[in-house]
C-alpha positions as CSV (number, residue, x, y, z in Angstrom):
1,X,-2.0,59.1,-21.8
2,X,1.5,57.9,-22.0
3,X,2.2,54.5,-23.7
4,X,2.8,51.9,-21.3
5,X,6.6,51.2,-21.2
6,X,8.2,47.6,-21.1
7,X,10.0,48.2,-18.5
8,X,6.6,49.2,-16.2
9,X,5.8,46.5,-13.8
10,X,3.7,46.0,-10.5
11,X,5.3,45.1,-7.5
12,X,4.4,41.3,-6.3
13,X,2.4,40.9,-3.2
14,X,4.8,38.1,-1.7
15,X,8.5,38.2,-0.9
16,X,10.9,35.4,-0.2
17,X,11.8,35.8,3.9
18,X,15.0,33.4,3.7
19,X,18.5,34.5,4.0
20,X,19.5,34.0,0.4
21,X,16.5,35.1,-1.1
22,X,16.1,38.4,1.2
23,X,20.0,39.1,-0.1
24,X,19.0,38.6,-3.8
25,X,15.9,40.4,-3.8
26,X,16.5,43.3,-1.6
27,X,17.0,46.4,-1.3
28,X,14.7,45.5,-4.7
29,X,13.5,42.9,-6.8
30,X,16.6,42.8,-9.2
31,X,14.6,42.9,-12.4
32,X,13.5,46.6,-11.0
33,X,17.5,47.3,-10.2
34,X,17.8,46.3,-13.9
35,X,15.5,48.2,-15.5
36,X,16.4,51.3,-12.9
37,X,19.9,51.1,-13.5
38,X,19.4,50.8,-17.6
39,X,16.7,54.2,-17.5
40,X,19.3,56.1,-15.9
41,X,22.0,55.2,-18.2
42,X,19.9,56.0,-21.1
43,X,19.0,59.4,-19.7
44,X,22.3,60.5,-19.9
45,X,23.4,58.9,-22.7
46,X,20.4,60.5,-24.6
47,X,21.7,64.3,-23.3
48,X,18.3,65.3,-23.2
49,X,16.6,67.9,-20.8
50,X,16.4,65.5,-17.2
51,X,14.2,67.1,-14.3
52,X,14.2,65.5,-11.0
53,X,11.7,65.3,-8.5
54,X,13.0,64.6,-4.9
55,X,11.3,64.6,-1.8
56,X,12.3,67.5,0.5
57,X,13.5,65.9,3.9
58,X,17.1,64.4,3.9
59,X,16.2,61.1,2.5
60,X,14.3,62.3,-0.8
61,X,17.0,64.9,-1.1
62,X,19.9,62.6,-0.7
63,X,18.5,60.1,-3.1
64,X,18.0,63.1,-5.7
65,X,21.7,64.2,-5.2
66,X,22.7,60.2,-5.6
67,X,21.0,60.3,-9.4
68,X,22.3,64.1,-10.0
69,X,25.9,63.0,-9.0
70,X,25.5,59.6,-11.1
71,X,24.4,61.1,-14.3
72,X,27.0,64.1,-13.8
73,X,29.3,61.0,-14.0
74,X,28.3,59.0,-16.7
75,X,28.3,62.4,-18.9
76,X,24.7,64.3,-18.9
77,X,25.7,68.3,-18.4
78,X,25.2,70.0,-15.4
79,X,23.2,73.0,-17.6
80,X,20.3,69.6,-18.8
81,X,19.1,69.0,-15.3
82,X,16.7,70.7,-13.5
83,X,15.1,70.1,-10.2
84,X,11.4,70.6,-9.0
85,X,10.1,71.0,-5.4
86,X,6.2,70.9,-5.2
87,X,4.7,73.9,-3.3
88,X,4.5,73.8,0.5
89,X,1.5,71.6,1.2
90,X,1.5,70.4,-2.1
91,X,2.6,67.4,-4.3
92,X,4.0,66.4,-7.5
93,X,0.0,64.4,-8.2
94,X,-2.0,67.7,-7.8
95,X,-2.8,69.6,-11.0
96,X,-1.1,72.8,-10.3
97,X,2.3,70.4,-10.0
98,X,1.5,68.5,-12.6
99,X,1.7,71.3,-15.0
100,X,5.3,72.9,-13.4
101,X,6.5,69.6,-14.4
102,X,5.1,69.9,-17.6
103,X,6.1,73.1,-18.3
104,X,9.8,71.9,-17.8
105,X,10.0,70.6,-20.9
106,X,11.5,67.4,-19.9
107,X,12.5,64.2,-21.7
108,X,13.1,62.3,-18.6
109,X,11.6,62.8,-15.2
110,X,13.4,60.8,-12.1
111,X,11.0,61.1,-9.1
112,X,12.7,59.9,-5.5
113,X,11.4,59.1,-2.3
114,X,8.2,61.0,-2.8
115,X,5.5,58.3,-2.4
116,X,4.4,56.1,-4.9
117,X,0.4,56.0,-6.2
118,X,-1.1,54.7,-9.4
119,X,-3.0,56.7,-12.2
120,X,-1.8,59.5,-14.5
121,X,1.7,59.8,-15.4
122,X,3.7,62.0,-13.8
123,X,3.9,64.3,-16.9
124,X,1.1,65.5,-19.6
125,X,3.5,64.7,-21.6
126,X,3.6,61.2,-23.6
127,X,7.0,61.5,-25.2
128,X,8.2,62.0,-21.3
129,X,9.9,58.5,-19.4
130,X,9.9,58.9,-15.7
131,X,11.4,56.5,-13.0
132,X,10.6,55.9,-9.7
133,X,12.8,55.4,-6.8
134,X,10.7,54.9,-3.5
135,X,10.4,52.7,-0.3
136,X,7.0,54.1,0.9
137,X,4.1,51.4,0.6
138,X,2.2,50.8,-2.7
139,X,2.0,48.4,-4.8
140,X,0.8,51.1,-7.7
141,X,2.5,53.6,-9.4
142,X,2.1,56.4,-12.2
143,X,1.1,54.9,-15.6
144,X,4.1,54.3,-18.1
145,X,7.0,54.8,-15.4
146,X,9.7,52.7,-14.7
147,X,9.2,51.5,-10.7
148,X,11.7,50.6,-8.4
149,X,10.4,50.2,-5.0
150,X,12.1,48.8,-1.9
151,X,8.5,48.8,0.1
152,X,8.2,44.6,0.0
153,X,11.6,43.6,-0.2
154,X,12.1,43.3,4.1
155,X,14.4,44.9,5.9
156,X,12.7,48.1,3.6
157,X,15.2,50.4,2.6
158,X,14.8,53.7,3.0
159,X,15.3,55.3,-0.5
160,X,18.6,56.7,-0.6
161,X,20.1,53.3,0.5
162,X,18.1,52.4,-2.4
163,X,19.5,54.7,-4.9
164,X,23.0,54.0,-3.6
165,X,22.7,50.2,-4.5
166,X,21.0,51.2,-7.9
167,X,23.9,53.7,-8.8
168,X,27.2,52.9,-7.3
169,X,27.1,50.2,-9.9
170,X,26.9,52.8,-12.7
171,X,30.8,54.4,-11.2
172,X,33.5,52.8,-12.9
173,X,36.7,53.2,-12.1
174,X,38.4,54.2,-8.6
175,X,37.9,50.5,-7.0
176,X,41.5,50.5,-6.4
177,X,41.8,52.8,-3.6
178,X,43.0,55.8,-5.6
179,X,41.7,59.2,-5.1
180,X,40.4,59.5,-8.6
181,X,37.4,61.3,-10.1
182,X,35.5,57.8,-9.7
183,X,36.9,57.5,-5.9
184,X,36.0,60.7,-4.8
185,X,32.4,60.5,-6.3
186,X,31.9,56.7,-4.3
187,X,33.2,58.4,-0.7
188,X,30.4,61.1,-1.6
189,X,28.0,58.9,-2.4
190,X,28.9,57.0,0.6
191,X,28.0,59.8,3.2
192,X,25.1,60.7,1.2
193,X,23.6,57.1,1.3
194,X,24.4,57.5,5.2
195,X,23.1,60.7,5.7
196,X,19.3,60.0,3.9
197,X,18.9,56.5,5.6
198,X,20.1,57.8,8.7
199,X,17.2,61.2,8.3
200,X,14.6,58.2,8.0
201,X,16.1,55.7,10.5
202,X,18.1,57.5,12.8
203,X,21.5,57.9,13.8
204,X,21.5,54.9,16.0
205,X,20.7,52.7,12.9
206,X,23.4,49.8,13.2
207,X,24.3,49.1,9.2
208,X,24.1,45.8,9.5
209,X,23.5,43.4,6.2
210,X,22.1,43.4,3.8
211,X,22.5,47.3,4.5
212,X,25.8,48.3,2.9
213,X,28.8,48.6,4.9
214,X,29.5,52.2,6.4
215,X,32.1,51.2,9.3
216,X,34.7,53.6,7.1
217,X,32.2,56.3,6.6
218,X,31.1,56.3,9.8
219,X,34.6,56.4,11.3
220,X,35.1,59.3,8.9
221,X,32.1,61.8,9.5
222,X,31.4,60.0,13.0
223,X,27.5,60.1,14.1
224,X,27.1,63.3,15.7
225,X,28.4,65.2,12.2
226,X,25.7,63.3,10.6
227,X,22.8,63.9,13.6
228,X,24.0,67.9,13.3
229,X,23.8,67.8,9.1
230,X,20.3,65.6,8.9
231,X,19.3,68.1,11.9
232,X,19.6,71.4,9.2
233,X,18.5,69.8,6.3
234,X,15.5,68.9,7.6
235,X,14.9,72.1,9.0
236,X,13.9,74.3,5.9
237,X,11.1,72.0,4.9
238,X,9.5,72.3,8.1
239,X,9.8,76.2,8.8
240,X,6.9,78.0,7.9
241,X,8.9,79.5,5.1
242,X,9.4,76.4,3.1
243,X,12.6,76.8,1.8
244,X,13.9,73.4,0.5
245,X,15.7,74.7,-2.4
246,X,18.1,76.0,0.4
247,X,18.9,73.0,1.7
248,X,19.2,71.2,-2.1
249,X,21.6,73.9,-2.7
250,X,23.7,73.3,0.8
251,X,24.0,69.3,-0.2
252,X,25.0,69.9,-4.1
253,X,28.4,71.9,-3.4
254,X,28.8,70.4,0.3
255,X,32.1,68.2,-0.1
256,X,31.2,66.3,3.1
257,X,28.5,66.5,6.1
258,X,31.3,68.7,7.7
259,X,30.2,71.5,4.8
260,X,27.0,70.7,5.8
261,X,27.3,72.5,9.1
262,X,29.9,75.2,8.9
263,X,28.8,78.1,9.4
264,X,32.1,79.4,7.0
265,X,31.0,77.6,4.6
266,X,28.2,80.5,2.9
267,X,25.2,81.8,3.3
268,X,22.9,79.0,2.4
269,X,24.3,77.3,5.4
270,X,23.3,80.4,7.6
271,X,19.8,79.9,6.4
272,X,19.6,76.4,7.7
273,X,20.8,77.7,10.9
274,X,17.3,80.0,11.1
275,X,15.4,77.8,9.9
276,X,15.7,75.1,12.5
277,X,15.9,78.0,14.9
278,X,12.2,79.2,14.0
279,X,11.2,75.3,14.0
280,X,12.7,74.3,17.4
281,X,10.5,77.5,18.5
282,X,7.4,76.3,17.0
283,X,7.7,73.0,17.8
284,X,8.1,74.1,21.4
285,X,5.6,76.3,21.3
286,X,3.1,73.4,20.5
287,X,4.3,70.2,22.1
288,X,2.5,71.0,25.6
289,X,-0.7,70.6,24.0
290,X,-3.0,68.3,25.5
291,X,-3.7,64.8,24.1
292,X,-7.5,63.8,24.1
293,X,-8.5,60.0,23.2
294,X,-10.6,58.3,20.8
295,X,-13.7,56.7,23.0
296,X,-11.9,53.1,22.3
297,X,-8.7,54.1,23.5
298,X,-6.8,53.3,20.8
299,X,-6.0,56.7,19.2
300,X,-4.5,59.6,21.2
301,X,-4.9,63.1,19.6
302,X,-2.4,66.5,19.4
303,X,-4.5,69.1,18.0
304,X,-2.2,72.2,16.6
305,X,-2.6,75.3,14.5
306,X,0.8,75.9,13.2
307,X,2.3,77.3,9.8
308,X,5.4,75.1,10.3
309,X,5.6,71.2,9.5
310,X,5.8,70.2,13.3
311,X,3.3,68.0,13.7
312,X,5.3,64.9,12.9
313,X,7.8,65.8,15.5
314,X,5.1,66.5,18.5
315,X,3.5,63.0,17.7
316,X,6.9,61.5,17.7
317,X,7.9,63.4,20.7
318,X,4.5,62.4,22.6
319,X,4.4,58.4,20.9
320,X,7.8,58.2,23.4
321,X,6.2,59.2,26.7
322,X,1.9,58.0,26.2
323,X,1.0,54.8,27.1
324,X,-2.0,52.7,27.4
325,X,-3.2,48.8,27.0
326,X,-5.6,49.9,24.0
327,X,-3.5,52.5,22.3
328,X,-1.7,52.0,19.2
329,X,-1.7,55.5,17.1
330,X,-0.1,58.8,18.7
331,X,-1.7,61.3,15.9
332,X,-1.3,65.2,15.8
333,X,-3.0,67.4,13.6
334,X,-2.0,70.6,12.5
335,X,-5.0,72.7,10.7
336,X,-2.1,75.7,10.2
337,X,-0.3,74.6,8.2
338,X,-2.6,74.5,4.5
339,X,-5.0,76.7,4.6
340,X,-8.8,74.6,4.8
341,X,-6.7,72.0,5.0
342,X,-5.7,69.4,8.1
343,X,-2.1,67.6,8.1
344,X,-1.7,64.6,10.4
345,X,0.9,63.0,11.5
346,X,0.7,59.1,13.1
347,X,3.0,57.3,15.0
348,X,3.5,54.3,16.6
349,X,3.4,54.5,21.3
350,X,6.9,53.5,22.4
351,X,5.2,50.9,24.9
352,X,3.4,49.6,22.1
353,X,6.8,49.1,20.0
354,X,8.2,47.4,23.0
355,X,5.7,45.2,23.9
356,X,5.0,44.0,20.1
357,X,7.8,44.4,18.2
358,X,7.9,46.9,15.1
359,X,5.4,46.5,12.5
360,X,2.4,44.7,14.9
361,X,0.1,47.9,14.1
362,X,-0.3,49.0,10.7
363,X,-1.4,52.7,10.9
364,X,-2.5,52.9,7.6
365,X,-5.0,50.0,7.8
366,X,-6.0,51.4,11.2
367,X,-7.1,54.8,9.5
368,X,-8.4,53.3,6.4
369,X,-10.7,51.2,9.1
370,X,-12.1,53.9,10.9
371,X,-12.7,56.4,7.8
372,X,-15.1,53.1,6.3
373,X,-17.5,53.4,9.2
374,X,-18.7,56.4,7.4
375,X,-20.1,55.7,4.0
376,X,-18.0,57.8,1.4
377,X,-15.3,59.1,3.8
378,X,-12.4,57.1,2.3
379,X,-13.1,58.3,-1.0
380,X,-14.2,61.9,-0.4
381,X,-10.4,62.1,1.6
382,X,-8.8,61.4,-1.4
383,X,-5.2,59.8,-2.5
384,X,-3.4,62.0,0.6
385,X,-4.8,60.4,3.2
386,X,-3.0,57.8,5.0
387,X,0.1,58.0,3.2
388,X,3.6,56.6,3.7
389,X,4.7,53.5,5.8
390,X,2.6,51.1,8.4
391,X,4.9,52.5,11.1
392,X,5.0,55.7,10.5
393,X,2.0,57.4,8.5
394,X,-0.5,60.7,8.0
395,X,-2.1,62.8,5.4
396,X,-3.6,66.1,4.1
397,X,-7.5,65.8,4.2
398,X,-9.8,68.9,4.0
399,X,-10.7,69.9,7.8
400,X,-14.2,68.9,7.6
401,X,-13.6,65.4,6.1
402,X,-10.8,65.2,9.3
403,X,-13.7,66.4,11.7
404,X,-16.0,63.7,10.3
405,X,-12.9,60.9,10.5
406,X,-12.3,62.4,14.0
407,X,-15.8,61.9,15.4
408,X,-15.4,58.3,14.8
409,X,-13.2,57.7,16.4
410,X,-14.0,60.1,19.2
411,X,-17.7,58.0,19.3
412,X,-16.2,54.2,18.9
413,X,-16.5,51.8,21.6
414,X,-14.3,49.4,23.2
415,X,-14.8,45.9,22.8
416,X,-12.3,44.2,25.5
417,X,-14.5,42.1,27.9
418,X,-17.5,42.8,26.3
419,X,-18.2,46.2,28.3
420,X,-18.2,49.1,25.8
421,X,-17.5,52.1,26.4
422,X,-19.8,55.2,27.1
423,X,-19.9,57.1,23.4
424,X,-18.6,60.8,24.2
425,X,-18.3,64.1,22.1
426,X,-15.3,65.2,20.3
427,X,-12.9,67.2,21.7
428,X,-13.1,65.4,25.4
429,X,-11.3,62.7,26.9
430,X,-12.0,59.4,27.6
431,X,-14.7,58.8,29.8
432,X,-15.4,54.9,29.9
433,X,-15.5,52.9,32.5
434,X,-11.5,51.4,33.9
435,X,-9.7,53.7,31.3
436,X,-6.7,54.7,33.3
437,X,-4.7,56.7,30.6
438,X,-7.2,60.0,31.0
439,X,-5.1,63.3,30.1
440,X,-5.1,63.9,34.2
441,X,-3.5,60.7,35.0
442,X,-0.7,62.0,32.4
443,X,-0.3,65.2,33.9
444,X,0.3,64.0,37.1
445,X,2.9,61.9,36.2
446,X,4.6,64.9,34.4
């Protein structure tokens, strides 16, 4: 077990919501920025194998390439840092991960934008430090590491705007407009930080503070470069061949999103090209499915076979156009894509958004709800399910334990006016009395 370190801390439970406070606190609490900012400088100072572990969409990528650049700059060689993506369905807590990283051999371990959970640390190894750079929700993380998390410090970052604030700091030199070695690195990290927050956020995102200011960046690269890059990068983690290292390899020599996307640019970038190709098909291929609805109207269901990631983009593709006055979750879920396993993605209804304002339904608490109606279900699902943010959440479950969570809420009852609803079977739509969202009423409309 690795020793606790002195720079380990828990994240508090309450944050400051005035002006001044949000702008001193965010995108973290500063003694985290601290303690992030001095782990990274003693990494490379200490020229000591480094592995990094970032997530595989634009965001977790583009917060790993903001550390690689960083410690390129402050001196680590190129030939001490490796970089570890966990199998396809997999992640860096399961045992068969846990021993790749291992096996590295490293002295420092920088994880980014890949969830954060308590317990073991990430490495067997106790002579191993690791830091953590994350905005999903927890207030836990792996024993020993060095947490910086931008999950309670509101308006949440996403984690490459997080490692951007933590390492621009660490770039000296080039603040005077020159196009030195320091200048050049800050305009890439720039577009980075832009491109990652913009994969979790969207293109439309308006950088307004305490976001960091991207007007010249923007005006640079413009939107639609950005929308096209995030578009490809995105793509190899979703097709069924999994190919992240692709993309990884695209970002590290790309000079700007422009590289990203040219076709002339090598090979690698050709492979993005297929892969969002063979995803656009799948995704296609499965977004006619038919919704069914929990018996208290509050869930609407996509169910999928597919051996490509797509079921987070069909349940944001259907949150858009479903509507009801009871529902709050769009889910799909995707038995394809692990073998005995179910992934599920959740979302938040448009209408719902509208009506309530972001953050009124917390889909994690919703899930964790329904899985407690059934003695043991919660902790027989394990430490994947209902993962990531309140807006935006999912899991990988075995597909029994997702049949069991489904019956419940295929069987629950509506409580509005006191009239419940009739219990129904799974895998049929809503039968209770006054429901007007039924799948035939949606097909109509469309």
């Amino acid at each position: 077990m690795a020793p606790q370190s002195d720079t380990s801390f828990s994240i508090p439970l309450t944050t400051d919501t005035t002006s001044r406070d949000r702008q001193r606190t965010w995108p973290a609490p500063q003694r985290q920025l601290a303690a992030a900012r001095a782990f990274i400088m003693e990494c490379a100072a200490a020229r000591a194998p480094t592995l990094l572990l970032p997530d595989k969409d634009a965001d977790g990528l583009c917060s790993g390439l903001l550390v690689h650049a960083t410690l390129l700059h402050l001196g680590l060689p190129a030939s001490l840092i490796s970089v570890h993506f966990p199998a396809k369905g997999s992640n860096i807590h399961a045992s068969p991960e846990r021993e790749q990283i291992t096996r590295h051999g490293a002295s420092y371990v920088i994880v980014t934008d890949q969830g954060s959970r308590g317990g073991r640390s990430i490495a067997d190894d106790p002579e191993t430090k690791t830091l953590v750079i994350d905005h999903h929700w927890s207030t836990e993380f792996p024993e020993g590491a060095v947490a910086c998390s931008a999950a309670q410090c509101p308006p949440v970052a996403t984690s490459s705007t997080l490692a951007y604030e933590v390492c621009l700091p660490l770039v000296h030199g080039g603040g005077d407009g020159t196009r030195n070695a320091a200048g050049v690195l800050r305009e890439r990290m720039a577009w980075l930080c832009a491109m990652g927050t913009m994969g979790d956020l969207g293109t439309g995102f308006k950088w307004e503070s305490p976001f960091p200011d991207m007007r010249d960046c923007l005006k640079t690269w413009t939107k639609k470069a950005f929308g096209e890059a995030i578009g490809l990068v995105n793509a190899p983690r979703r097709s069924a061949e999994y190919d992240v290292e692709t993309a990884w390899r695209v970002l590290l020599i790309s000079t700007s999103p422009k590289d990203v996307v040219s076709l002339t640019s090598n090979e690698d970038v050709k492979r993005l090209y297929e892969a969002r190709a063979s995803v656009k098909t799948e995704t296609e291929r499965n977004a006619r499915k038919a919704p069914i609805f929990s018996g208290d109207g509050r869930v609407a269901l996509i169910r999928i076979s597919s051996p490509a990631q797509v079921h987070p983009l069909i349940a944001t593709r259907w949150s858009s156009s479903l509507k009801g006055p009871r529902l709050e979750v769009v889910m799909c879920a995707n038995d394809g894509y692990s073998p005995g396993m179910t992934n599920f993605a959740c979302r938040i209804p448009r209408s719902r958004r509208v009506a309530n304002g972001e953050g009124e339904v917390n889909i994690i608490a919703i899930l964790k709800e329904y899985a407690s109606r059934v003695p043991g279900l919660r902790e027989t699902m394990g430490d994947d399910f209902a993962r990531g943010h309140k807006e935006a959440s999912g899991g990988i479950v075995r597909t029994a334990d997702f049949e069991r969570l489904w019956e419940v809420m295929a069987n629950s009852e509506r409580d509005d006016r006191g009239t419940p609803a009739k219990k129904r079977r799974t895998g049929t739509h809503y039968q209770g009395q006054g429901q007007r969202n039924t799948l035939e009423g949606w097909l109509k409309k469309t």
